[in-house]
C-alpha positions, 0 to 999 in steps of 0.5 A: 489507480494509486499505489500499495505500501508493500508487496511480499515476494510471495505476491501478497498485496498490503494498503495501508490508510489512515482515513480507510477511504481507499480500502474498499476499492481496493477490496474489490469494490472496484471493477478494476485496479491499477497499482504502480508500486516502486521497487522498494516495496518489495519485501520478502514476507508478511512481518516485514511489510507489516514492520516497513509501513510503521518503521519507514513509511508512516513516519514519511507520511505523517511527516507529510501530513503534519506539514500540510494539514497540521495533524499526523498519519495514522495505519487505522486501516490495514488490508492485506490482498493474497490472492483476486477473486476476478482474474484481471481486476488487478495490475500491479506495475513494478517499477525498477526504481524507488517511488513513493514511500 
């Protein structure tokens, strides 16, 4: 269970990591996958994903980072999710409201 940094309107899926821990479960190495994504990480296409996560939620995150680790976040992974091999491992909850960053 945990969150994505973007969905585009044509259902791909975009993780986002500094560590690049989370990557392989969400690649499929976990038998299933349950993702709670808030409204605002919804966008239109692949480029405005891709622009969302350096412009709007890695400042947030390295703002985040700095204040409890002492160091900033980086995208030093990038997965993007078009289509699931397993029907069913995944479930994205769309939320109506803005959650996360």
């Amino acid at each position: 269970m945990g969150s994505v940094a973007a969905v585009t309107e044509t259902g791909s899926i975009v993780v986002a990591s500094g560590s690049g821990s989370q990557v392989p479960a969400c690649a499929g190495g976990a038998s299933s996958a349950i993702w709670v994504v808030g409204a605002q990480k919804v966008v239109p296409d692949l480029a405005t994903a891709l622009r969302r996560i350096e412009e709007h939620a890695l400042p947030l995150e390295s703002a985040r980072t700095e204040a409890a680790y002492g160091w900033p976040s980086a995208v030093n992974s990038l997965l993007v999710l078009n289509a699931e091999q397993r029907p069913g491992r995944v479930t994205v909850l769309l939320l109506r409201e803005a959650v996360g960053f």
